[in-house]
C-alpha positions in Angstrom: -20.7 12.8 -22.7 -20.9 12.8 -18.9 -19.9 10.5 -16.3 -23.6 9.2 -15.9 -23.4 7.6 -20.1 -20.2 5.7 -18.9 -22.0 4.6 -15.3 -22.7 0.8 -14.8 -26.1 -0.3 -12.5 -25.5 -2.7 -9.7 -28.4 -5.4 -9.7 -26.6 -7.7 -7.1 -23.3 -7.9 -5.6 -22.0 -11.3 -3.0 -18.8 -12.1 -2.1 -18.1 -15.8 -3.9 -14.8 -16.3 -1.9 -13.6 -15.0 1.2 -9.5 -15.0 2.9 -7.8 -13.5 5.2 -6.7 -10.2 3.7 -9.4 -9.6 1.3 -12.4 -11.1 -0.5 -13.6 -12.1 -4.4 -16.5 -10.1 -4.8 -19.4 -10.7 -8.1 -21.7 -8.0 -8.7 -24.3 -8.6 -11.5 -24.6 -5.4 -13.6 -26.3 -3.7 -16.5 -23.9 -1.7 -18.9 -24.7 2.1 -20.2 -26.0 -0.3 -23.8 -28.5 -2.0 -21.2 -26.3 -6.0 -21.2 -26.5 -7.3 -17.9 -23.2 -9.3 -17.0 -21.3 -10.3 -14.1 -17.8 -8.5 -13.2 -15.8 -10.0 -10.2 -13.2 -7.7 -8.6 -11.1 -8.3 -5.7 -11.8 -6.4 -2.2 -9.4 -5.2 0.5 -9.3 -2.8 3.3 -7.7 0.7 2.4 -3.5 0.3 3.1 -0.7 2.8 4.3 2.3 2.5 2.2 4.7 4.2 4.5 8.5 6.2 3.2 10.1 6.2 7.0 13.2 8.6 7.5 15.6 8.2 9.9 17.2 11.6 11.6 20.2 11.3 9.1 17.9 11.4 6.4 18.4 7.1 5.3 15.2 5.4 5.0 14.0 2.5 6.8 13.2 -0.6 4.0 12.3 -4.2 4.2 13.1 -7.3 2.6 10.3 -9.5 2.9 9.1 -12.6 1.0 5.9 -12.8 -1.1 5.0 -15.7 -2.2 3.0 -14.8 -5.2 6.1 -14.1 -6.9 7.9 -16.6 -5.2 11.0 -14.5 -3.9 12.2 -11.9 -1.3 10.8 -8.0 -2.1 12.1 -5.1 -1.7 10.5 -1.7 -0.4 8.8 -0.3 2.0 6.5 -1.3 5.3 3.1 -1.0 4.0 -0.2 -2.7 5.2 -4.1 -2.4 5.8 -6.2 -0.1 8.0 -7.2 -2.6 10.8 -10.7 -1.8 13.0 -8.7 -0.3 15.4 -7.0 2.5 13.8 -8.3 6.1 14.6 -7.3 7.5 11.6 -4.6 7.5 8.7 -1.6 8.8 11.1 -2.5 5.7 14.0 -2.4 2.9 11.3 0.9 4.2 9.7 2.6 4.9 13.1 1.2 0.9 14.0 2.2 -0.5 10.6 5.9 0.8 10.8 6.1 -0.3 13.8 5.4 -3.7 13.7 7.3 -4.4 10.8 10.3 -2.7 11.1 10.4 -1.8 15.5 10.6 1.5 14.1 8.4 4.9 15.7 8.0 8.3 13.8 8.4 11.8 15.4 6.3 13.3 12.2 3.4 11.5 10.3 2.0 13.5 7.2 0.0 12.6 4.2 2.0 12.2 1.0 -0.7 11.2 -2.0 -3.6 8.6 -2.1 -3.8 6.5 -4.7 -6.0 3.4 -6.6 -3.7 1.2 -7.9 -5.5 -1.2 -10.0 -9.0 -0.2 -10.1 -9.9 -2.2 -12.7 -9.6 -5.0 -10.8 -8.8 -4.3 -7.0 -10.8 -1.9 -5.0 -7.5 -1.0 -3.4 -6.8 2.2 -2.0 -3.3 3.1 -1.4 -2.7 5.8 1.3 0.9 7.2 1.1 2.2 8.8 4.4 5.7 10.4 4.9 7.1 9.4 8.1 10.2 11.6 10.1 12.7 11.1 12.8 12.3 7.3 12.8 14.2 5.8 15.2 14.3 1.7 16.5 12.5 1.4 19.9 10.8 -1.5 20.1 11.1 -5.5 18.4 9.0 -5.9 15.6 5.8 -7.6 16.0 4.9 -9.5 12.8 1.7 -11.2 11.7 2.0 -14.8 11.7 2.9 -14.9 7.8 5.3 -12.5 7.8 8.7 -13.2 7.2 10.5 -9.5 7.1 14.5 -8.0 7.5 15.0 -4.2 8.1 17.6 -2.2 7.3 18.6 1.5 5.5 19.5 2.9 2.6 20.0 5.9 1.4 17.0 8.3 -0.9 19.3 8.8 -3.6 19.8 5.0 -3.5 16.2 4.2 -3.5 15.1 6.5 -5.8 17.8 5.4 -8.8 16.6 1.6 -8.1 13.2 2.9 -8.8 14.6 5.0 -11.9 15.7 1.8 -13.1 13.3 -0.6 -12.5 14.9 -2.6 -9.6 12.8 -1.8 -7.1 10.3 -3.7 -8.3 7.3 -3.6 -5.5 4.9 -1.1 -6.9 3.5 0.6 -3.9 6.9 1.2 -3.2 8.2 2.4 -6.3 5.4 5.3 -6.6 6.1 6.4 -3.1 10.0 7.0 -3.8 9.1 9.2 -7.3 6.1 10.8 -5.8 8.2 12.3 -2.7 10.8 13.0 -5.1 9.0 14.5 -8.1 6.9 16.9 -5.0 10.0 17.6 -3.1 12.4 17.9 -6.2 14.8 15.3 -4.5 
Protein backbone atom coordinates (compact mmCIF):
# COMPACT_ATOMS: atom_id res chain seq x y z
CA UNK A 1 0.00 0.00 0.00
CA UNK A 2 1.21 3.45 -0.95
CA UNK A 3 0.61 6.83 0.31
CA UNK A 4 -1.89 7.51 -2.68
CA UNK A 5 -4.62 4.31 -1.14
CA UNK A 6 -4.55 6.33 2.20
CA UNK A 7 -4.94 9.96 0.23
CA UNK A 8 -8.26 11.86 0.83
CA UNK A 9 -9.73 14.25 -2.34
CA UNK A 10 -10.51 17.83 -1.49
CA UNK A 11 -14.05 18.77 -3.19
CA UNK A 12 -14.28 22.12 -1.23
CA UNK A 13 -12.57 23.78 1.52
CA UNK A 14 -14.03 27.56 3.44
CA UNK A 15 -13.12 28.90 6.44
CA UNK A 16 -16.56 28.73 8.77
CA UNK A 17 -15.01 30.88 11.58
CA UNK A 18 -12.29 33.31 11.56
CA UNK A 19 -10.07 35.08 14.95
CA UNK A 20 -7.32 36.57 15.53
CA UNK A 21 -4.65 33.99 15.64
CA UNK A 22 -5.97 31.41 13.46
CA UNK A 23 -9.12 30.17 11.62
CA UNK A 24 -11.86 27.02 11.66
CA UNK A 25 -11.45 25.71 8.40
CA UNK A 26 -14.27 22.83 6.60
CA UNK A 27 -13.11 21.06 3.63
CA UNK A 28 -15.68 18.64 2.10
CA UNK A 29 -13.77 15.33 1.11
CA UNK A 30 -14.05 11.99 -0.56
CA UNK A 31 -12.29 9.09 1.45
CA UNK A 32 -9.82 6.31 -0.32
CA UNK A 33 -13.65 3.96 0.09
CA UNK A 34 -15.19 6.92 -2.21
CA UNK A 35 -17.68 8.61 1.24
CA UNK A 36 -17.65 12.12 0.89
CA UNK A 37 -17.73 13.88 4.42
CA UNK A 38 -16.75 17.06 5.95
CA UNK A 39 -13.52 17.30 8.31
CA UNK A 40 -12.97 20.79 10.07
CA UNK A 41 -9.43 21.41 11.30
CA UNK A 42 -8.02 24.36 12.85
CA UNK A 43 -5.48 26.79 10.82
CA UNK A 44 -2.59 28.89 12.01
CA UNK A 45 0.43 30.49 10.69
CA UNK A 46 3.76 28.33 11.15
CA UNK A 47 5.34 29.40 14.95
CA UNK A 48 9.03 29.64 16.39
CA UNK A 49 9.26 27.98 19.67
CA UNK A 50 12.40 29.45 20.81
CA UNK A 51 15.19 27.68 23.83
CA UNK A 52 17.21 31.21 24.55
CA UNK A 53 20.68 30.89 26.37
CA UNK A 54 22.13 33.37 28.23
CA UNK A 55 26.27 33.60 28.19
CA UNK A 56 26.37 31.59 31.49
CA UNK A 57 24.55 28.94 29.93
CA UNK A 58 20.75 29.69 32.11
CA UNK A 59 17.89 29.96 29.88
CA UNK A 60 15.59 32.64 29.44
CA UNK A 61 11.67 31.30 30.37
CA UNK A 62 8.29 32.97 30.74
CA UNK A 63 5.51 32.75 32.90
CA UNK A 64 2.54 33.73 31.10
CA UNK A 65 -1.22 33.20 31.52
CA UNK A 66 -3.35 31.16 29.08
CA UNK A 67 -6.56 31.28 29.43
CA UNK A 68 -7.72 28.12 27.94
CA UNK A 69 -6.48 26.41 30.83
CA UNK A 70 -7.23 29.08 33.06
CA UNK A 71 -3.73 29.58 34.86
CA UNK A 72 -0.17 30.99 34.50
CA UNK A 73 2.30 28.64 32.05
CA UNK A 74 5.44 27.89 32.04
CA UNK A 75 8.09 27.68 29.15
CA UNK A 76 9.41 29.17 26.63
CA UNK A 77 8.86 32.46 24.24
CA UNK A 78 7.28 31.02 21.26
CA UNK A 79 4.86 32.70 18.63
CA UNK A 80 3.73 32.87 14.86
CA UNK A 81 5.63 33.87 11.69
CA UNK A 82 4.11 37.44 11.07
CA UNK A 83 4.13 38.99 7.14
CA UNK A 84 7.02 40.61 7.93
CA UNK A 85 9.53 38.14 8.82
CA UNK A 86 12.37 37.39 6.17
CA UNK A 87 12.87 34.13 7.29
CA UNK A 88 13.02 31.61 10.30
CA UNK A 89 16.11 33.39 12.13
CA UNK A 90 14.18 37.23 11.80
CA UNK A 91 10.86 35.86 13.38
CA UNK A 92 12.76 34.08 16.29
CA UNK A 93 15.18 37.00 16.87
CA UNK A 94 11.55 39.31 16.82
CA UNK A 95 9.57 36.84 18.98
CA UNK A 96 12.24 36.66 21.87
CA UNK A 97 12.48 39.90 21.85
CA UNK A 98 9.27 41.10 22.44
CA UNK A 99 8.43 38.77 24.95
CA UNK A 100 11.21 38.52 26.97
CA UNK A 101 13.49 42.18 25.88
CA UNK A 102 15.95 39.63 25.23
CA UNK A 103 18.42 39.66 21.64
CA UNK A 104 20.53 36.51 20.47
CA UNK A 105 24.15 36.58 19.27
CA UNK A 106 23.54 32.98 17.48
CA UNK A 107 20.11 31.78 15.85
CA UNK A 108 20.13 28.10 14.54
CA UNK A 109 17.58 25.64 13.63
CA UNK A 110 16.92 22.92 16.15
CA UNK A 111 13.92 20.50 14.66
CA UNK A 112 10.52 21.34 12.99
CA UNK A 113 7.79 19.77 14.05
CA UNK A 114 3.56 19.14 13.52
CA UNK A 115 2.25 18.95 16.66
CA UNK A 116 -1.25 17.92 16.30
CA UNK A 117 -1.85 17.27 12.77
CA UNK A 118 -4.81 15.63 13.19
CA UNK A 119 -6.45 18.46 14.06
CA UNK A 120 -4.19 21.75 13.80
CA UNK A 121 -2.32 22.48 10.72
CA UNK A 122 0.37 23.74 13.13
CA UNK A 123 3.90 23.80 12.34
CA UNK A 124 6.21 24.16 15.02
CA UNK A 125 9.72 25.60 14.12
CA UNK A 126 12.27 25.04 16.92
CA UNK A 127 15.32 27.40 16.88
CA UNK A 128 18.26 27.45 19.40
CA UNK A 129 19.10 30.86 20.44
CA UNK A 130 22.91 31.95 22.06
CA UNK A 131 24.44 34.66 23.99
CA UNK A 132 21.06 36.21 24.96
CA UNK A 133 21.39 39.12 26.74
CA UNK A 134 18.44 41.88 28.04
CA UNK A 135 18.63 45.01 25.79
CA UNK A 136 15.54 46.37 25.29
CA UNK A 137 11.74 46.37 27.29
CA UNK A 138 9.53 43.94 26.10
CA UNK A 139 6.93 44.77 23.62
CA UNK A 140 3.81 42.56 24.19
CA UNK A 141 0.71 42.11 22.07
CA UNK A 142 -2.17 43.53 23.66
CA UNK A 143 -3.27 40.05 25.24
CA UNK A 144 -0.26 39.25 26.60
CA UNK A 145 0.31 39.09 30.09
CA UNK A 146 4.16 37.59 30.43
CA UNK A 147 7.11 37.54 33.44
CA UNK A 148 10.81 36.60 32.47
CA UNK A 149 13.23 35.21 34.28
CA UNK A 150 16.11 32.10 34.24
CA UNK A 151 16.66 29.00 35.11
CA UNK A 152 18.98 26.63 34.75
CA UNK A 153 19.04 23.43 31.68
CA UNK A 154 19.41 20.88 34.17
CA UNK A 155 16.44 22.56 35.88
CA UNK A 156 14.33 22.70 32.89
CA UNK A 157 15.04 19.58 31.57
CA UNK A 158 14.11 17.49 35.00
CA UNK A 159 10.70 19.56 35.07
CA UNK A 160 10.20 18.22 31.70
CA UNK A 161 11.37 14.61 32.83
CA UNK A 162 8.77 14.80 35.22
CA UNK A 163 5.98 16.25 33.79
CA UNK A 164 5.94 19.77 35.32
CA UNK A 165 6.66 21.62 32.62
CA UNK A 166 3.62 21.15 31.31
CA UNK A 167 3.43 23.55 27.90
CA UNK A 168 4.09 21.22 25.14
CA UNK A 169 6.05 23.16 22.64
CA UNK A 170 8.19 23.72 25.44
CA UNK A 171 8.61 20.49 26.75
CA UNK A 172 9.78 18.91 23.33
CA UNK A 173 12.27 21.66 22.82
CA UNK A 174 14.09 21.04 26.30
CA UNK A 175 14.35 16.90 25.46
CA UNK A 176 15.05 17.48 21.76
CA UNK A 177 18.16 19.79 22.56
CA UNK A 178 19.02 17.47 25.17
CA UNK A 179 18.54 14.01 23.58
CA UNK A 180 20.74 15.84 20.22
CA UNK A 181 23.29 17.45 22.44
CA UNK A 182 23.43 14.56 25.11
CA UNK A 183 22.77 17.28 27.92
Amino acid sequence: MDDADLAWETLASEIDYTCPGFDVVRDGVRLPDGTETDFHYVSEPPSVVILPFTDDGDVVVIEEWRQAVKRVNYGLPAGGLEDEDADLDAAARRELAEETGYEADAIEHLVTYEPTNGLFDSVFHYIVARGCTPTAEQNLDHNESIQVETTTFPDLKEQALLGELRDGRSALAVLQYALQTAE
